[in-house]
mmJSON file of the N, C-alpha and C atoms, coordinates in Angstrom:
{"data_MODEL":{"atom_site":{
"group_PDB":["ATOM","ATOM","ATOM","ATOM","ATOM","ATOM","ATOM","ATOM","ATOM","ATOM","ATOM","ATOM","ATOM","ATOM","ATOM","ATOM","ATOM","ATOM","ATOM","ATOM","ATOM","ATOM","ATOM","ATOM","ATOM","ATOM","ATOM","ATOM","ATOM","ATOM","ATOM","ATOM","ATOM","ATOM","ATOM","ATOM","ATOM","ATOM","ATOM","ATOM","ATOM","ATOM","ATOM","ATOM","ATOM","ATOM","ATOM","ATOM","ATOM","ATOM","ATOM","ATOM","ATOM","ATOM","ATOM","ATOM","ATOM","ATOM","ATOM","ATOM","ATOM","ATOM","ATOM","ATOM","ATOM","ATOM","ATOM","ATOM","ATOM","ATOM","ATOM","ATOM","ATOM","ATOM","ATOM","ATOM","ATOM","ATOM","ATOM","ATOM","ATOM","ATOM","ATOM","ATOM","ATOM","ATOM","ATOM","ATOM","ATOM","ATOM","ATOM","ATOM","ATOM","ATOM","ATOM","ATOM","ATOM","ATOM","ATOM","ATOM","ATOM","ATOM","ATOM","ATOM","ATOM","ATOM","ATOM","ATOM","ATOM","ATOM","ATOM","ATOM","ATOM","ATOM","ATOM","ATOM","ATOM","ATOM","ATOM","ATOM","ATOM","ATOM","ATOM","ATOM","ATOM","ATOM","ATOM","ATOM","ATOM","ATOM","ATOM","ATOM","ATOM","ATOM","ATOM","ATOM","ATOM","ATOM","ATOM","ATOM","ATOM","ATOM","ATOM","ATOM","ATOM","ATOM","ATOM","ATOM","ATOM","ATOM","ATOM","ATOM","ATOM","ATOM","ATOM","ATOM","ATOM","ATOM","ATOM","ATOM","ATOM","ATOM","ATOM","ATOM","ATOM","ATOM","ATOM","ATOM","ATOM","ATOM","ATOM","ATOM","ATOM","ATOM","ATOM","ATOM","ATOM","ATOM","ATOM","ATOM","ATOM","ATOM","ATOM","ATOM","ATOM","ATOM","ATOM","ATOM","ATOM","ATOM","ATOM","ATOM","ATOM","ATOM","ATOM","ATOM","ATOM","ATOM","ATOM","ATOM","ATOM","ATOM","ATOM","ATOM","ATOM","ATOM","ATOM"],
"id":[1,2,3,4,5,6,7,8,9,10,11,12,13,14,15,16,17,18,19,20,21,22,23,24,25,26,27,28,29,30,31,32,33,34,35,36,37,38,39,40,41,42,43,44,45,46,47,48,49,50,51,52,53,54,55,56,57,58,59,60,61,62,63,64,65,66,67,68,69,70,71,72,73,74,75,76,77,78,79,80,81,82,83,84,85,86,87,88,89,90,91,92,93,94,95,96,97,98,99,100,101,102,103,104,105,106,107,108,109,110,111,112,113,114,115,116,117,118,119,120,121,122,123,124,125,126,127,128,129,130,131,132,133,134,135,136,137,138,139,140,141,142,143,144,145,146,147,148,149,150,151,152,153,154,155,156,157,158,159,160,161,162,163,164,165,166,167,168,169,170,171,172,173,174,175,176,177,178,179,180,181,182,183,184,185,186,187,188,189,190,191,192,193,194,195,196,197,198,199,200,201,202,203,204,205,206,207],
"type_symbol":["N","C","C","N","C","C","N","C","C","N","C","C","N","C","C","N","C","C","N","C","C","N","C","C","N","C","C","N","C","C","N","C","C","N","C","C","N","C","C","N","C","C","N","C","C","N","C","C","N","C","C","N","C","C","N","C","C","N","C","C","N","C","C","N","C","C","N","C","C","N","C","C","N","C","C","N","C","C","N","C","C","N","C","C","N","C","C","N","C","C","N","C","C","N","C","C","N","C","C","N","C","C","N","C","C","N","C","C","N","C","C","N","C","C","N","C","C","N","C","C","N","C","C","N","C","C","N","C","C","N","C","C","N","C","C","N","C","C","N","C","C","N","C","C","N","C","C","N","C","C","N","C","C","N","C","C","N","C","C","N","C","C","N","C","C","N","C","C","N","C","C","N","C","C","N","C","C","N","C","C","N","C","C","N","C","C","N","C","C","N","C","C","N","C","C","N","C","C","N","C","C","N","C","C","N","C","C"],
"label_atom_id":["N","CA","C","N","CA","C","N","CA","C","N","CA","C","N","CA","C","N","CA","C","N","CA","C","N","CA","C","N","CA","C","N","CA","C","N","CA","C","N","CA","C","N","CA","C","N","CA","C","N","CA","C","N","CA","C","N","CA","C","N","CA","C","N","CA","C","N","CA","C","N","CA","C","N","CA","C","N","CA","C","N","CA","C","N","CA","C","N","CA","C","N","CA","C","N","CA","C","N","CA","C","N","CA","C","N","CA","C","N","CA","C","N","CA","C","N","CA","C","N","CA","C","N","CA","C","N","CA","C","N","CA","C","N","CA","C","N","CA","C","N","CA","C","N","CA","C","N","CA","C","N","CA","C","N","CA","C","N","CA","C","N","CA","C","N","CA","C","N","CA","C","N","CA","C","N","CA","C","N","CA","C","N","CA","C","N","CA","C","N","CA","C","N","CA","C","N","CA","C","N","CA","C","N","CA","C","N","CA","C","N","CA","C","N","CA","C","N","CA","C","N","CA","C","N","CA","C","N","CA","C","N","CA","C","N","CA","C","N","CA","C"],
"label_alt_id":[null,null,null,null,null,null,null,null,null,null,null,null,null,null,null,null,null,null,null,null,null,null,null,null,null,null,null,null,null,null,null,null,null,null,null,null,null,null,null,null,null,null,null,null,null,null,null,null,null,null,null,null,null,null,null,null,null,null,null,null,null,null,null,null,null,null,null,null,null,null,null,null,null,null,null,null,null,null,null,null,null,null,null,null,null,null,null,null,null,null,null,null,null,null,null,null,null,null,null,null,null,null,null,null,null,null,null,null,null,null,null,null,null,null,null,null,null,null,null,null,null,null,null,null,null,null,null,null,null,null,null,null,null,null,null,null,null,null,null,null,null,null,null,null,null,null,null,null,null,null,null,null,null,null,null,null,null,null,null,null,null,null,null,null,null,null,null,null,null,null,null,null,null,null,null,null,null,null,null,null,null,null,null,null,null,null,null,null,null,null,null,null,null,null,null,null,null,null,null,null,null,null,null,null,null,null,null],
"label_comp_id":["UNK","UNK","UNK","UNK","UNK","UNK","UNK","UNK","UNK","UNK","UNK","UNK","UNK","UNK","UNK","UNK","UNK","UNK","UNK","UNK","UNK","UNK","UNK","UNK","UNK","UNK","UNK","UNK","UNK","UNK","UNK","UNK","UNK","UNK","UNK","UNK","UNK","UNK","UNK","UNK","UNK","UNK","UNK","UNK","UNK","UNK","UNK","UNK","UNK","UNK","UNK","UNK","UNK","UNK","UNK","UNK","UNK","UNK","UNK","UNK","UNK","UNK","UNK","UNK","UNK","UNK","UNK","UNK","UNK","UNK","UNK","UNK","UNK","UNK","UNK","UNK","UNK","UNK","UNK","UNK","UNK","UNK","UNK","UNK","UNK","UNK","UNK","UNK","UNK","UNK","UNK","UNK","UNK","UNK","UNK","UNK","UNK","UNK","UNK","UNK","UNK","UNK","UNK","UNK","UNK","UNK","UNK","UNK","UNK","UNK","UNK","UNK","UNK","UNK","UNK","UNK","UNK","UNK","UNK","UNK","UNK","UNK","UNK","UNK","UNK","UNK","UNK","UNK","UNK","UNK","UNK","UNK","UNK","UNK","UNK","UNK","UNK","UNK","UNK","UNK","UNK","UNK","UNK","UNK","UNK","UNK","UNK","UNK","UNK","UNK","UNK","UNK","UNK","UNK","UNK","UNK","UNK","UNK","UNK","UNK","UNK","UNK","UNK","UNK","UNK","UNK","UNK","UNK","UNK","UNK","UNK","UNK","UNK","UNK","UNK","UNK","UNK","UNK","UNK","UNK","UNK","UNK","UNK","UNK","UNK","UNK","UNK","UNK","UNK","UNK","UNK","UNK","UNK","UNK","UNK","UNK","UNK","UNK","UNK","UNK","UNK","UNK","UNK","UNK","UNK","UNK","UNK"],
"label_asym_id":["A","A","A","A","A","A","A","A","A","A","A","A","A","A","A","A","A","A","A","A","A","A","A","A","A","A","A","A","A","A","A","A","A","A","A","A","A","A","A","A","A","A","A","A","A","A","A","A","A","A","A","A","A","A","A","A","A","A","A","A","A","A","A","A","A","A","A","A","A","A","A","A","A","A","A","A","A","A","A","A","A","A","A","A","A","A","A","A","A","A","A","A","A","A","A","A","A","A","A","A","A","A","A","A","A","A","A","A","A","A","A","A","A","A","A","A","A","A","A","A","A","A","A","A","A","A","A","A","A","A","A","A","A","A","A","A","A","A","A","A","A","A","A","A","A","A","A","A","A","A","A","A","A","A","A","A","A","A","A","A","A","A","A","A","A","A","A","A","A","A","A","A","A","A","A","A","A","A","A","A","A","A","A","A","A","A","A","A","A","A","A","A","A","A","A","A","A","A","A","A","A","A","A","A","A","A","A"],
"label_entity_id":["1","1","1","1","1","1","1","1","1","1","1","1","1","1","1","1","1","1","1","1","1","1","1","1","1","1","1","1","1","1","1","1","1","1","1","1","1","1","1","1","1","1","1","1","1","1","1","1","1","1","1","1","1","1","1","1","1","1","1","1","1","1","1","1","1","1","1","1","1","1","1","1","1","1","1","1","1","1","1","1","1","1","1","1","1","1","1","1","1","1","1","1","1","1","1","1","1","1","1","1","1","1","1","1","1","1","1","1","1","1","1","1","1","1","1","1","1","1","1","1","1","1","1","1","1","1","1","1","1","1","1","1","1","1","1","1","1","1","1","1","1","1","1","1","1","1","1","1","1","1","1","1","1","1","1","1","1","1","1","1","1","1","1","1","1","1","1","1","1","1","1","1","1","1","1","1","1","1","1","1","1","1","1","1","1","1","1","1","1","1","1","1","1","1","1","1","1","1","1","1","1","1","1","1","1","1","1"],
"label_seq_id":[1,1,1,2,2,2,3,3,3,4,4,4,5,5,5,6,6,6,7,7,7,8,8,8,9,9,9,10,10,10,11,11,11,12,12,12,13,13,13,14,14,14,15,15,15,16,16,16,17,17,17,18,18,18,19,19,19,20,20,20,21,21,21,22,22,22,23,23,23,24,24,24,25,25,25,26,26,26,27,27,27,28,28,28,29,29,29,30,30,30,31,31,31,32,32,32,33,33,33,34,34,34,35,35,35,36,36,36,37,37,37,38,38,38,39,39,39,40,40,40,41,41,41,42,42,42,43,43,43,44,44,44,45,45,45,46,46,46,47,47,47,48,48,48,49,49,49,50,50,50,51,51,51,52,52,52,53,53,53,54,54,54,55,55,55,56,56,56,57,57,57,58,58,58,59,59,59,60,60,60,61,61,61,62,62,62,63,63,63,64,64,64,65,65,65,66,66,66,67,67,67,68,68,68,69,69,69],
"pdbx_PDB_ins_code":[null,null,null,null,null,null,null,null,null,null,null,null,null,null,null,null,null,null,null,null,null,null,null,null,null,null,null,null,null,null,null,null,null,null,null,null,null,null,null,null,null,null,null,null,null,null,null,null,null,null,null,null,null,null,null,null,null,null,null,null,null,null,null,null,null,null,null,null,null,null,null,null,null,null,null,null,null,null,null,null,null,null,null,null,null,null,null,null,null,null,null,null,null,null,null,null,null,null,null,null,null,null,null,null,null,null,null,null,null,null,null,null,null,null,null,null,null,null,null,null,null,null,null,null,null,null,null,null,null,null,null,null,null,null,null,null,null,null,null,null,null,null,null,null,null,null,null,null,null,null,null,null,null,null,null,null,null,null,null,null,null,null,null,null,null,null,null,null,null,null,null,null,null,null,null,null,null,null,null,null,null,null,null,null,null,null,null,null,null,null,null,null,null,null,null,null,null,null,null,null,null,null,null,null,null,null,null],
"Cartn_x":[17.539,17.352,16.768,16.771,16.712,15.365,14.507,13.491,12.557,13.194,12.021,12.245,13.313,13.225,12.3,12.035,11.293,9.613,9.565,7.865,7.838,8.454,8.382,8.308,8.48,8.512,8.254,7.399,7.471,7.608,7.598,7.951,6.777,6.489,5.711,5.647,4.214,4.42,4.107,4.083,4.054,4.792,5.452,7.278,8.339,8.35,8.815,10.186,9.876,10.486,10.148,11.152,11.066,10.393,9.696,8.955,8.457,8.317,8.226,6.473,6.102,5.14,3.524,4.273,3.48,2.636,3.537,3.217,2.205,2.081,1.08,-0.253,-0.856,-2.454,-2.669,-4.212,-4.178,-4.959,-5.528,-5.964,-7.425,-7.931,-9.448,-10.106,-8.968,-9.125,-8.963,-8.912,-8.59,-9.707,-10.189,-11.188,-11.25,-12.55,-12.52,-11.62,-12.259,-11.545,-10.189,-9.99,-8.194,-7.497,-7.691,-7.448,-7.59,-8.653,-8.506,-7.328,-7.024,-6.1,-4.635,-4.451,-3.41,-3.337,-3.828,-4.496,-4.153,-4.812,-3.907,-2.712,-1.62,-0.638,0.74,-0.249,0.506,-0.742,-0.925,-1.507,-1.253,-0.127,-0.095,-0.872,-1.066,-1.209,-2.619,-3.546,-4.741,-4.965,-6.529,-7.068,-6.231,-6.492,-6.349,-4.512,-3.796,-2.254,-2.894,-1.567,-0.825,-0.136,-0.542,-0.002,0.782,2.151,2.458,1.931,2.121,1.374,1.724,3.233,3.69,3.266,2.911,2.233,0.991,-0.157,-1.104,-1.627,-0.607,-0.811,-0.641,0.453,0.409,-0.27,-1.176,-2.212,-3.881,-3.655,-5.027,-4.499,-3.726,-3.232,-3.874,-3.531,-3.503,-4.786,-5.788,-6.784,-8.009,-7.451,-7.673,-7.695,-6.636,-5.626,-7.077,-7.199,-7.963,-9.252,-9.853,-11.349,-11.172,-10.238,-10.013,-9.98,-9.858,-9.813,-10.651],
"Cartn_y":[10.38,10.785,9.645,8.583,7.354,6.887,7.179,7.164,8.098,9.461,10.828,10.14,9.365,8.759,7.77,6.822,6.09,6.646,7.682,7.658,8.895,9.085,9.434,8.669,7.184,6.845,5.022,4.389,2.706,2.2,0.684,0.138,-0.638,-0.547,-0.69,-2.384,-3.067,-4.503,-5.05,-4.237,-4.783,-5.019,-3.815,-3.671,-3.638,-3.482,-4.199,-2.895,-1.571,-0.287,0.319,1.311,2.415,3.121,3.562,5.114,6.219,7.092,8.256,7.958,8.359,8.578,8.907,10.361,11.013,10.252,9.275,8.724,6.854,6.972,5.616,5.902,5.246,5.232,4.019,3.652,3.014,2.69,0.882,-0.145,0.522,0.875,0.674,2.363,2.822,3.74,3.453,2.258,1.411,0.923,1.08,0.632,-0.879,-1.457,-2.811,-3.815,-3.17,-3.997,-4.119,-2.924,-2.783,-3.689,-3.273,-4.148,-5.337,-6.186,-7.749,-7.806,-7.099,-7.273,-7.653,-6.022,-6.605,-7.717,-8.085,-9.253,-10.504,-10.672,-11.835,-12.002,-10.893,-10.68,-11.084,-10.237,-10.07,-10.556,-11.879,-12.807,-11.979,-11.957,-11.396,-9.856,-9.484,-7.884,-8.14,-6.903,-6.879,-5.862,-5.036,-3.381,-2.656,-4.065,-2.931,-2.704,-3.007,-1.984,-1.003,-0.45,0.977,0.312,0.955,0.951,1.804,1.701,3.335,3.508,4.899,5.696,4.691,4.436,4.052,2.902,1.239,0.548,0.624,1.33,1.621,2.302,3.178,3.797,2.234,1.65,0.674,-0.3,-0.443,-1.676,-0.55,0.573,1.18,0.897,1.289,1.661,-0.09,-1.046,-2.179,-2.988,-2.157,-2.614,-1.679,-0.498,0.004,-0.584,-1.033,-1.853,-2.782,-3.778,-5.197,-4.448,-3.259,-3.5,-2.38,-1.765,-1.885,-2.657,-3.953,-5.029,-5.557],
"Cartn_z":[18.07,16.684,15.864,16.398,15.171,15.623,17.009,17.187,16.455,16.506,15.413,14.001,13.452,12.039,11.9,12.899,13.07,13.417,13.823,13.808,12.638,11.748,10.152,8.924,8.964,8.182,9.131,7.947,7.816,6.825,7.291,5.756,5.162,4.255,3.424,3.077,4.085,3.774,2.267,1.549,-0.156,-0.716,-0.682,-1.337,-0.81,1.019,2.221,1.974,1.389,1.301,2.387,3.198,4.286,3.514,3.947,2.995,3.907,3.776,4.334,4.871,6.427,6.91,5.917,5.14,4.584,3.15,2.393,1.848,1.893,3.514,3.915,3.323,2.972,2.998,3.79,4.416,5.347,4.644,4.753,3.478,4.038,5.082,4.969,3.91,3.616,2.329,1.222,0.583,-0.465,-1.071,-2.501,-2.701,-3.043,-2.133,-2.494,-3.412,-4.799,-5.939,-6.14,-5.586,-5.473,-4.466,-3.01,-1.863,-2.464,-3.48,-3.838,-4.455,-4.886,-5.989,-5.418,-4.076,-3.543,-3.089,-1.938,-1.172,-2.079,-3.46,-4.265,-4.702,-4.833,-4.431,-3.089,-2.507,-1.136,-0.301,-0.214,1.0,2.395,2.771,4.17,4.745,3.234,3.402,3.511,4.7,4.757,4.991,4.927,4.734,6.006,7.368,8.339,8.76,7.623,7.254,6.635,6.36,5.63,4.488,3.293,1.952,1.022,1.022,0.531,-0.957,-1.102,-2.312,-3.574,-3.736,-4.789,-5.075,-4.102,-4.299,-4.553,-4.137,-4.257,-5.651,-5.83,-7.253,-8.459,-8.272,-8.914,-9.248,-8.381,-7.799,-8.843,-8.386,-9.118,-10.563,-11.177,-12.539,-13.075,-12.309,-12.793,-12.613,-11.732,-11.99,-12.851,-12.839,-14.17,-15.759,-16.286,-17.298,-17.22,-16.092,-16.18,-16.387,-16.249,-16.426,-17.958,-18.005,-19.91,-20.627,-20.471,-20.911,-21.387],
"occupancy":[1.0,1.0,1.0,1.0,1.0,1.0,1.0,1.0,1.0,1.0,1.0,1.0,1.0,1.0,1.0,1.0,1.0,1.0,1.0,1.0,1.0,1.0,1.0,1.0,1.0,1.0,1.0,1.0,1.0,1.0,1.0,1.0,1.0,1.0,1.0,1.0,1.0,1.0,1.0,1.0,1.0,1.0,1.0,1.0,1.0,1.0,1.0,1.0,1.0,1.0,1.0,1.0,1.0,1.0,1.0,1.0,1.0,1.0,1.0,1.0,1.0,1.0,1.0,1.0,1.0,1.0,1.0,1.0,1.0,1.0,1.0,1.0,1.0,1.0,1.0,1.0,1.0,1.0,1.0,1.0,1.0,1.0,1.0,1.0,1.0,1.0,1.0,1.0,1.0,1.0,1.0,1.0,1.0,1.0,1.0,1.0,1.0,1.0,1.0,1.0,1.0,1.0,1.0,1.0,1.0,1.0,1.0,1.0,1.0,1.0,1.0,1.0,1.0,1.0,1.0,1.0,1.0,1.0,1.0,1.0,1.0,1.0,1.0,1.0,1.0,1.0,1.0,1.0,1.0,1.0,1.0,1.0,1.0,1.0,1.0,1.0,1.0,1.0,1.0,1.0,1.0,1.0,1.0,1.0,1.0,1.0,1.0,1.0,1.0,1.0,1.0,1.0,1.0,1.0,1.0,1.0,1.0,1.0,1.0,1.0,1.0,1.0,1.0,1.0,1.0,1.0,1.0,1.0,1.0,1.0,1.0,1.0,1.0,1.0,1.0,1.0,1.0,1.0,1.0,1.0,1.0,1.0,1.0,1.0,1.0,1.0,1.0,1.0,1.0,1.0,1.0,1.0,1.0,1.0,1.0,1.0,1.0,1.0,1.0,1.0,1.0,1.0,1.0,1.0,1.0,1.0,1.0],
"B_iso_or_equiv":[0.0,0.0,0.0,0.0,0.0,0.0,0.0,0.0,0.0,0.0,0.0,0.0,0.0,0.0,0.0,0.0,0.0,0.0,0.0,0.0,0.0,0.0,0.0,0.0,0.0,0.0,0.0,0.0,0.0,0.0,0.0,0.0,0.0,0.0,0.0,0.0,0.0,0.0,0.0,0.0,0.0,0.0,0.0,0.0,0.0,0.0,0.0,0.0,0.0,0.0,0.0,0.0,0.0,0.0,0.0,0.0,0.0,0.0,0.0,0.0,0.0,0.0,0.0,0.0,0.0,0.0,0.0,0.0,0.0,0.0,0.0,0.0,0.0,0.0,0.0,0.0,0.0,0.0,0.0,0.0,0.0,0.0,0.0,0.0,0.0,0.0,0.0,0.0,0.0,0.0,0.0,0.0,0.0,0.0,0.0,0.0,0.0,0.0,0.0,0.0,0.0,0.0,0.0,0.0,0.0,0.0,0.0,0.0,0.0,0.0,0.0,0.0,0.0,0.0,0.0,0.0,0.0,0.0,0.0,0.0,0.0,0.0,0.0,0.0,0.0,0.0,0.0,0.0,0.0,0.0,0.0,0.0,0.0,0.0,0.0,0.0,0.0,0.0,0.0,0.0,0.0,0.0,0.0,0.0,0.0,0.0,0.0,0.0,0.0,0.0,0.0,0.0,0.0,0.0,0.0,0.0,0.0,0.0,0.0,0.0,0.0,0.0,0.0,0.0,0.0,0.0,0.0,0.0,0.0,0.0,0.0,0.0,0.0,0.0,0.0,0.0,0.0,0.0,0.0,0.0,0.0,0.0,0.0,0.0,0.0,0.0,0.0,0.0,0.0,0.0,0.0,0.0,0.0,0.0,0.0,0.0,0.0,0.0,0.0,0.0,0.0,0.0,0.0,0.0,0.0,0.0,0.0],
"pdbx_formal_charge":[null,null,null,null,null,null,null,null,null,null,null,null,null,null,null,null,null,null,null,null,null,null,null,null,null,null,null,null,null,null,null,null,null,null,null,null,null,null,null,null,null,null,null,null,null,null,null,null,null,null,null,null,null,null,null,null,null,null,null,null,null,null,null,null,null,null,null,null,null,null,null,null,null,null,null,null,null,null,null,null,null,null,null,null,null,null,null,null,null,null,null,null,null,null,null,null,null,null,null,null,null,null,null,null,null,null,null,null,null,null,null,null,null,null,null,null,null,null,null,null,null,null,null,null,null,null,null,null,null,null,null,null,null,null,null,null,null,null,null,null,null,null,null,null,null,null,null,null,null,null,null,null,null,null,null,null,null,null,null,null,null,null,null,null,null,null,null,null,null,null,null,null,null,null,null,null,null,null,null,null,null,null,null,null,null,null,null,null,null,null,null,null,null,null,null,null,null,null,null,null,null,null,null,null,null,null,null],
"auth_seq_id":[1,1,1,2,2,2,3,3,3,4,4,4,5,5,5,6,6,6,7,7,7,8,8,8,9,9,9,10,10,10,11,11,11,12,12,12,13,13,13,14,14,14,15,15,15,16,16,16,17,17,17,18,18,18,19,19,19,20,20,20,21,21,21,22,22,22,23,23,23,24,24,24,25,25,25,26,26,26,27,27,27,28,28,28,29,29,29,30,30,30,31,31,31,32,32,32,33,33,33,34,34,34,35,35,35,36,36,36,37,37,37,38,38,38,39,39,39,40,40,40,41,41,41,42,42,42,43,43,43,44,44,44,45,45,45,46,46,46,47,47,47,48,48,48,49,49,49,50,50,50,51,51,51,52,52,52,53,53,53,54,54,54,55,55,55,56,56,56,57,57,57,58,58,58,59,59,59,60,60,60,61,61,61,62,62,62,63,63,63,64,64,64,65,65,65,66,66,66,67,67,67,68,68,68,69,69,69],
"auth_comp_id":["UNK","UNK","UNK","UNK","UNK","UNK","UNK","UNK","UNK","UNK","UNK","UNK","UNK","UNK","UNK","UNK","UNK","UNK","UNK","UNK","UNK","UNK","UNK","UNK","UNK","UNK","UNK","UNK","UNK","UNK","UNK","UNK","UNK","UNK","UNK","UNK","UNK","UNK","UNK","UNK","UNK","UNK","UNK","UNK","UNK","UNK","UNK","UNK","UNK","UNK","UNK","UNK","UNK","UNK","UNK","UNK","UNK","UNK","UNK","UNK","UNK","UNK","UNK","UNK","UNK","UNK","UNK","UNK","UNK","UNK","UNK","UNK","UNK","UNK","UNK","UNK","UNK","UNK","UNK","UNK","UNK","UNK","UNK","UNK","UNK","UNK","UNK","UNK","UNK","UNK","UNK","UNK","UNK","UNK","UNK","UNK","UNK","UNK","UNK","UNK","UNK","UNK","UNK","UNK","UNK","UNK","UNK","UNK","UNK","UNK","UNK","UNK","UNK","UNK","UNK","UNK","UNK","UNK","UNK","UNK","UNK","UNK","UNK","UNK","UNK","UNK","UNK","UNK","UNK","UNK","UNK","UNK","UNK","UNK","UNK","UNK","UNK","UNK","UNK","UNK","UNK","UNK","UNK","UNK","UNK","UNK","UNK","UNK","UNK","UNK","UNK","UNK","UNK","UNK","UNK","UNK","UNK","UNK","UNK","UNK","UNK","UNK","UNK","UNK","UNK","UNK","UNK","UNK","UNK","UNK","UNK","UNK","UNK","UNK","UNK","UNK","UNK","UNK","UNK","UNK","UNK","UNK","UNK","UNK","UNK","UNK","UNK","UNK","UNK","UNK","UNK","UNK","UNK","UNK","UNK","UNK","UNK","UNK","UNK","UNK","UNK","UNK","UNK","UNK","UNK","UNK","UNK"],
"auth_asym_id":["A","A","A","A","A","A","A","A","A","A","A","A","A","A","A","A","A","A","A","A","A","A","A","A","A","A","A","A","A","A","A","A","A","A","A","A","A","A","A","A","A","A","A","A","A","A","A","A","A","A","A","A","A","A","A","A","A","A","A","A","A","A","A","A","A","A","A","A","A","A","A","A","A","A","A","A","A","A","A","A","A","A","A","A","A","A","A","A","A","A","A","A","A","A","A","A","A","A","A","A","A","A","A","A","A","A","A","A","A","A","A","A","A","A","A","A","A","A","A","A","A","A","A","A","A","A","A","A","A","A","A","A","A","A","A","A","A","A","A","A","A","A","A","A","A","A","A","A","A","A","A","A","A","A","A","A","A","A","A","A","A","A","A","A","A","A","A","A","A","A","A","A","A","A","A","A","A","A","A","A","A","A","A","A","A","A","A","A","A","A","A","A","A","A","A","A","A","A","A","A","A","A","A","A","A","A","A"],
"auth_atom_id":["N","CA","C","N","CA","C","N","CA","C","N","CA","C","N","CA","C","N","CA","C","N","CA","C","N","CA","C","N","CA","C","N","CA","C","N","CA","C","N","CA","C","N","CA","C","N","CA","C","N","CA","C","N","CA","C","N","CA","C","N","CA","C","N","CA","C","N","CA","C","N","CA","C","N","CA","C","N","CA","C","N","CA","C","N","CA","C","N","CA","C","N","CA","C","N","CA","C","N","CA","C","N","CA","C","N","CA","C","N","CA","C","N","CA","C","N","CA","C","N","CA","C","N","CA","C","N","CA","C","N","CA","C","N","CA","C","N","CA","C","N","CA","C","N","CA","C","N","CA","C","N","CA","C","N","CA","C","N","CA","C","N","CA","C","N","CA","C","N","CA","C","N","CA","C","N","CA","C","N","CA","C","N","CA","C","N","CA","C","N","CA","C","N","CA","C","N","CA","C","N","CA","C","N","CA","C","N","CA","C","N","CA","C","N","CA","C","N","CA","C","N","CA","C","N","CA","C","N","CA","C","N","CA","C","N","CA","C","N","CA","C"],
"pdbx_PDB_model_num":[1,1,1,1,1,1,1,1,1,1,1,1,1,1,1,1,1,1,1,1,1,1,1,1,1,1,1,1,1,1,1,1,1,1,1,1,1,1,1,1,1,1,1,1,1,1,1,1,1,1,1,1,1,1,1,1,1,1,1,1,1,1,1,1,1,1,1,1,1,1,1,1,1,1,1,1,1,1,1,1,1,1,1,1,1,1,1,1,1,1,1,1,1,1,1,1,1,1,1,1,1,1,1,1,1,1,1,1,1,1,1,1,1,1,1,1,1,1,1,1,1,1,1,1,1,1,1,1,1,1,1,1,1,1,1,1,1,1,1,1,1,1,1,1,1,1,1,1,1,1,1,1,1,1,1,1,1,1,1,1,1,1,1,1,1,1,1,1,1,1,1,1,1,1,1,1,1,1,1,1,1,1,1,1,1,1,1,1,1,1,1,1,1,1,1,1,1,1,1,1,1,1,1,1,1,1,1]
}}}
């Protein structure tokens, strides 16, 4: 059982949260400007991970914000 939990869900090297499968995006779907953004952040993190939604949403919102600026 703790193996089918395990190929449903990872953890998210940004926010280092279990998160549900469904919610990964995988960095080489990330647009450029964004991926920099994480990347100055989170050094370790690179395109070819998985990013969950909730970081990712956060990371757009905020590079949104900077080119309102």
């Amino acid at each position: 059982m703790a193996n089918q939990h395990a190929q449903h869900t990872f953890t998210c090297p940004v926010c280092g949260k279990e998160k549900p499968m469904r919610s990964a995006v995988h960095g080489e779907m990330v647009r450029p400007a964004v991926a920099s953004l994480v990347e100055r952040e989170h050094p370790g993190w690179s395109s070819g991970e998985r990013i969950c939604a909730d970081c990712l949403n956060h990371y757009r919102a905020e590079y949104v914000e900077d080119v309102l600026e």
